[in-house]
C-alpha positions as CSV (number, residue, x, y, z in Angstrom):
1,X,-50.1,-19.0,-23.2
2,X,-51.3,-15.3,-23.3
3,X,-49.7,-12.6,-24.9
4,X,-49.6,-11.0,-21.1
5,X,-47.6,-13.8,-20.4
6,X,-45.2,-13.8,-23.0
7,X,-44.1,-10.1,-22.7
8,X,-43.8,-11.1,-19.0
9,X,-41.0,-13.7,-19.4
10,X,-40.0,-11.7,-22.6
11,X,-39.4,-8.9,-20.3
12,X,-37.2,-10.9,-17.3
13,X,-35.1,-12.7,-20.2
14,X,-34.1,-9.1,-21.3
15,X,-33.7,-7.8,-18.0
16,X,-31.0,-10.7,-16.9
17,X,-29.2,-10.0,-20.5
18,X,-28.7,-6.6,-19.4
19,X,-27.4,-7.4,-15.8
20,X,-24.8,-9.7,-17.6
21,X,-24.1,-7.2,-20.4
22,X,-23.2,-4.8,-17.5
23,X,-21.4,-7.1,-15.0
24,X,-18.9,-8.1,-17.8
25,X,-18.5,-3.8,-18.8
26,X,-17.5,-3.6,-15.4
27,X,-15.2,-6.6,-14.3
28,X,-11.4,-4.5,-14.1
29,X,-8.8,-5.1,-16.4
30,X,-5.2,-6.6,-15.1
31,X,-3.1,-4.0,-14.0
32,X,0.0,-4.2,-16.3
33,X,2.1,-2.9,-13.3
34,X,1.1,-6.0,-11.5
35,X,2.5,-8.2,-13.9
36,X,5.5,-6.2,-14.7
37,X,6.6,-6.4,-11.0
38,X,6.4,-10.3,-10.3
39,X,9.5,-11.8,-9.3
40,X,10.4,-15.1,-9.3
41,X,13.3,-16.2,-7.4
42,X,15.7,-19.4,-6.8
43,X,17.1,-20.2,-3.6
44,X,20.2,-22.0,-2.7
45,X,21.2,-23.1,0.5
46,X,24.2,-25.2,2.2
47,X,23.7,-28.5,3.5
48,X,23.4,-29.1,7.4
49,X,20.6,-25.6,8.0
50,X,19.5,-25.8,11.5
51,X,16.5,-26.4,11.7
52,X,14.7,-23.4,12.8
53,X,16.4,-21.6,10.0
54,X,14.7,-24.1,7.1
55,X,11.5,-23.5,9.0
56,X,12.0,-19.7,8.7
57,X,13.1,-20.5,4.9
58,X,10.1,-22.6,4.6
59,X,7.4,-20.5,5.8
60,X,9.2,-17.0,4.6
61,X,9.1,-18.3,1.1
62,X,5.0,-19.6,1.2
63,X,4.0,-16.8,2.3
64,X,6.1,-15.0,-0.4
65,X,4.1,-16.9,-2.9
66,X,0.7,-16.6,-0.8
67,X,1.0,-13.0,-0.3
68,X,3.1,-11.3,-2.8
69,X,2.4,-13.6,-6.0
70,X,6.6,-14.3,-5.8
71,X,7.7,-17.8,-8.1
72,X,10.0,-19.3,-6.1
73,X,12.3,-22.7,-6.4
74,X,14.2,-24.0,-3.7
75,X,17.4,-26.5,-4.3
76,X,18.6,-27.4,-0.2
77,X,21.9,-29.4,1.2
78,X,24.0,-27.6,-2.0
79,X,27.2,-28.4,-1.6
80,X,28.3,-28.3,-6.1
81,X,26.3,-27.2,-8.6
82,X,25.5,-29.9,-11.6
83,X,25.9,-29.3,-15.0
84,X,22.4,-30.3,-15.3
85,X,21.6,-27.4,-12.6
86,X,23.7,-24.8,-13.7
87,X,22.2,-25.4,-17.4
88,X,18.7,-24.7,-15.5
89,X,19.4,-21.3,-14.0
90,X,21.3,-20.4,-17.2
91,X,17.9,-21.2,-18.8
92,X,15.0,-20.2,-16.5
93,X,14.4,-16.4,-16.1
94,X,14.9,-16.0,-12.4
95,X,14.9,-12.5,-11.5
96,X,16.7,-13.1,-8.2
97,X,19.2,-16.0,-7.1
98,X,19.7,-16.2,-2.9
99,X,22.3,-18.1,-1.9
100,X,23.2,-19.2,2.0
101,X,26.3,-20.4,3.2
102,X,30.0,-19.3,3.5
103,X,32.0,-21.6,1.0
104,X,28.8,-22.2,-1.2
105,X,29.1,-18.7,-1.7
106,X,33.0,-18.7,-2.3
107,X,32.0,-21.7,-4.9
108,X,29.6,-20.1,-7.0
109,X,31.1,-16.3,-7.1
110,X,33.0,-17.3,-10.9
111,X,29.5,-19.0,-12.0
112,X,27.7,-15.9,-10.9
113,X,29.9,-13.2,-12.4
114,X,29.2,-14.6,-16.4
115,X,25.0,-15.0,-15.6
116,X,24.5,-10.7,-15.8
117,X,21.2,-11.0,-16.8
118,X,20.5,-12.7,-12.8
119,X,20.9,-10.3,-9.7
120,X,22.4,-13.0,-7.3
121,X,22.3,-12.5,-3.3
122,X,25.0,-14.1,-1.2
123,X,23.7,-14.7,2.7
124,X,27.2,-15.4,4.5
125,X,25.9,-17.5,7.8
126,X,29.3,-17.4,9.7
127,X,31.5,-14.9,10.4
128,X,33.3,-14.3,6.8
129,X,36.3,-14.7,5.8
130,X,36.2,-13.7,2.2
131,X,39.4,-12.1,0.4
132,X,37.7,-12.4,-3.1
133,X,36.8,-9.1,-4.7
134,X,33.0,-8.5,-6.0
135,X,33.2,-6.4,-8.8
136,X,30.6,-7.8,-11.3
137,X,27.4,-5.6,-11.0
138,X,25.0,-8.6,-10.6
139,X,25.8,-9.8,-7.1
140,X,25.3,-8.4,-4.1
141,X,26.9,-10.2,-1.0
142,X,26.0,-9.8,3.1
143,X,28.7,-10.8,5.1
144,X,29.9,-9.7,8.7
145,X,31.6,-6.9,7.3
146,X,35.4,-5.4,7.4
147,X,36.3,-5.1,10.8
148,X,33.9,-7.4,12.3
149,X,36.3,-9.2,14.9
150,X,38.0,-5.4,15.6
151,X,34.5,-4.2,16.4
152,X,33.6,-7.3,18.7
153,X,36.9,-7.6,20.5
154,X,38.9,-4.4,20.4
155,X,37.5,-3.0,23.9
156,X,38.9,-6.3,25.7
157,X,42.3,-6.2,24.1
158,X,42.1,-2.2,25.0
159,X,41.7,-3.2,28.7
160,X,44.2,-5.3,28.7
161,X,47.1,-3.2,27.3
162,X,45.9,-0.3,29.3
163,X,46.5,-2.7,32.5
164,X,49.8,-4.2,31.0
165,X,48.8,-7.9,30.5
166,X,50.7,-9.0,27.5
167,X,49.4,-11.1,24.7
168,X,51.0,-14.3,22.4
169,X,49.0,-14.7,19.5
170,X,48.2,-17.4,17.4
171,X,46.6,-17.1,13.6
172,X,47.2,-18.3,10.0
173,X,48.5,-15.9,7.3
174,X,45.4,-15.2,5.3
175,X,44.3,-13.7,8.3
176,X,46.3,-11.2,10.1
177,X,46.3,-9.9,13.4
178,X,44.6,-6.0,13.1
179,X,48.0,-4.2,13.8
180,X,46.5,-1.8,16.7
181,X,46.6,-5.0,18.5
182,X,50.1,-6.7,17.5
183,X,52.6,-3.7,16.6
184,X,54.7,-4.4,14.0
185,X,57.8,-4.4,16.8
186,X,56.1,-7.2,18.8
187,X,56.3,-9.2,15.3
188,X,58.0,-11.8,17.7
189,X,54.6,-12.6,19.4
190,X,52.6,-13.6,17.0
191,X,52.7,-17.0,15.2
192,X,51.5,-18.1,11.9
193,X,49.8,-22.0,12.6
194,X,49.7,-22.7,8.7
195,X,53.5,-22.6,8.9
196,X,55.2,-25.7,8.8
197,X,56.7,-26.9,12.0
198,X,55.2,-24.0,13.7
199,X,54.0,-25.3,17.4
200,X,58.0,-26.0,18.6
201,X,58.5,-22.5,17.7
202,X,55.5,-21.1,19.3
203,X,56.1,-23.2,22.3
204,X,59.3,-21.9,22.8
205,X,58.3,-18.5,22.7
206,X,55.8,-19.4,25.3
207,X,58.2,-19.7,27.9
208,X,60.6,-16.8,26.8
209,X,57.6,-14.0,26.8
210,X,55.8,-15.8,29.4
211,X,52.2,-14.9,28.3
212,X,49.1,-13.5,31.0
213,X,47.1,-14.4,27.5
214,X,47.5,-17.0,24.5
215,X,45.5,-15.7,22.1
216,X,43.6,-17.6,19.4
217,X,42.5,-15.5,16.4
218,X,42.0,-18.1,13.8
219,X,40.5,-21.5,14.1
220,X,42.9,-23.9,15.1
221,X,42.2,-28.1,15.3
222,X,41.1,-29.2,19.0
223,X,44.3,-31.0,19.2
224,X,46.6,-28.0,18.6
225,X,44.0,-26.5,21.3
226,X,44.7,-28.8,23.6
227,X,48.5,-28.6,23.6
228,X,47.5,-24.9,24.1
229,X,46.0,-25.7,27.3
230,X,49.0,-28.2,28.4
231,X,50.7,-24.4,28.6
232,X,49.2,-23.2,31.6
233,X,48.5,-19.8,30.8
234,X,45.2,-18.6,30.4
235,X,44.0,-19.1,26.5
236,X,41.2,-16.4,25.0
237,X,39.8,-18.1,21.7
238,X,38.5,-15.0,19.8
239,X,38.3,-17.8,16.6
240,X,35.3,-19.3,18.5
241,X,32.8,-16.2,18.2
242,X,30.2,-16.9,16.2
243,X,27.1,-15.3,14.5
244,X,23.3,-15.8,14.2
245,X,21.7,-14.7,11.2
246,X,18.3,-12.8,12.4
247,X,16.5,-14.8,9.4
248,X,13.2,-13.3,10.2
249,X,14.3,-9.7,10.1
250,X,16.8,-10.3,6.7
251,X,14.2,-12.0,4.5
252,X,11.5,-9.2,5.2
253,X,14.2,-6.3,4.4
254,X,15.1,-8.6,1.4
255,X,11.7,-8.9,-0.1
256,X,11.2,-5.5,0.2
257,X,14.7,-4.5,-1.4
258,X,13.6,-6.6,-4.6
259,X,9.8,-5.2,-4.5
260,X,11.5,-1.6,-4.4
261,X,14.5,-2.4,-7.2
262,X,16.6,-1.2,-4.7
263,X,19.6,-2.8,-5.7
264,X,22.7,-3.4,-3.9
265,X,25.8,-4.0,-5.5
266,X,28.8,-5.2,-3.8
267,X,30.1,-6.3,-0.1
268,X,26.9,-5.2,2.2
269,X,27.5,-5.5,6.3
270,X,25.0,-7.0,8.2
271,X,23.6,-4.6,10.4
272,X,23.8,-4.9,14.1
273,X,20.0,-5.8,14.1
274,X,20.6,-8.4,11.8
275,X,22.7,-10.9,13.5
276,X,23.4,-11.9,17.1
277,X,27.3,-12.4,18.0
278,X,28.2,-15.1,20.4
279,X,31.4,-14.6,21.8
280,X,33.2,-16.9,24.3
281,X,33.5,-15.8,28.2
């Protein structure tokens, strides 16, 4: 081979070794702040999700993963945690812990409180009920908010005082009736269900006041609700409103409270954007 040759393929060999040798100067280093702001995150959820919200779950949490580089695990139809499990999120380093569902959420509150090193998210999916006080910095729970039923019915029972139709109400004693509604000198008309022997009582009182409304402000068995009706006077069931968690707009503000460390500690009211109330006509 000629020595024209050679310095010909000498000089191509070099050339290419000094592409490479450049390519690797230039390839960019991880940004540290990349991998400092990962999240991984665990979800619980109650048993029974309707079905539209395990497909917003679903796809919310892929694309989380697909799109945001977010390490998620998901444990559905939790109704206890095992030993087994709760020894797993003592020993994995979530950074977040979302939990859906009323009493799920009620359940795990103690278990939460001692895990400080985990920022835990309680999704209420029903209108709450909760008496139980948050203190512990870790958790952060949505719910419906103080006031919710006040704020969904107060302009009806407004109407009707202002027109003079009176009211006999029915409840339990966890949960009493917002006094702007029942004064405490019309005591008399309101009865406590969880009471034993209550209904002869309440039935009794029926017929003395004589009603325009029976009012149901706690849930109540469709038996008693049918003695109700055996009354005749018209029945109002406020304890039949229900909610609709706007899943696709409260993951999104979710992700992006955890992306931002903006932590919330405490009771948090859903917004009025976030759910959708259905109340009974």
């Amino acid at each position: 081979m000629s020595t024209v040759r050679w310095a010909s393929y000498l000089s191509v060999i070099v050339s290419l070794l000094l592409i490479v040798s450049g390519c690797g100067k230039n390839i960019p280093a991880i940004d540290p702040a990349v991998l400092q702001n990962k999240v991984s995150v665990l979800v619980l959820t109650k048993p029974n999700l309707k079905d539209t919200t395990k497909s917003t779950f679903t796809n919310t949490l892929l694309s989380w993963r697909d799109t945001q580089h977010i390490a998620f695990e998901w444990i559905p139809d939790v109704t206890a945690i095992s030993e087994e499990q709760a020894n797993k999120i003592r020993s994995v380093t979530y950074d977040y812990i979302l939990v859906v569902g009323n009493e799920l959420n009620q359940q795990l509150l103690p278990f939460a409180s001692t895990l400080s090193d985990k920022k835990w998210i309680f999704m209420d999916d029903t209108i709450s009920q909760n008496t139980s006080e948050v203190s512990a910095a870790n958790i952060e729970w949505k719910q419906t908010g103080p006031g919710f039923m006040e704020n969904q019915w107060g302009e009806w029972v407004k109407q009707q005082q202002v027109i003079g139709k009176s009211m006999e109400w029915v409840t339990v004693s966890s949960n009493p009736i917002p006094s702007a509604w029942a004064p405490s000198e019309e005591a008399e008309r309101i009865s406590i269900s969880d009471a034993e022997g209550w209904y002869p009582q309440f039935q009794l009182q029926v017929k003395q006041h004589a009603p325009d409304w029976l009012v149901v402000y706690s849930p109540q068995e469709s038996s008693v609700l049918q003695r109700m009706k055996n009354l005749q006077v018209p029945i109002i069931n406020m304890a039949s409103t229900t909610i609709d968690v706007k899943w696709d707009i409260v993951l999104p503000a979710l992700l992006a409270q955890m992306q931002n460390k903006q932590w919330k500690a405490g009771i948090q009211a859903y917004s009025t954007q976030e759910v959708q109330v259905n109340k009974p006509q």
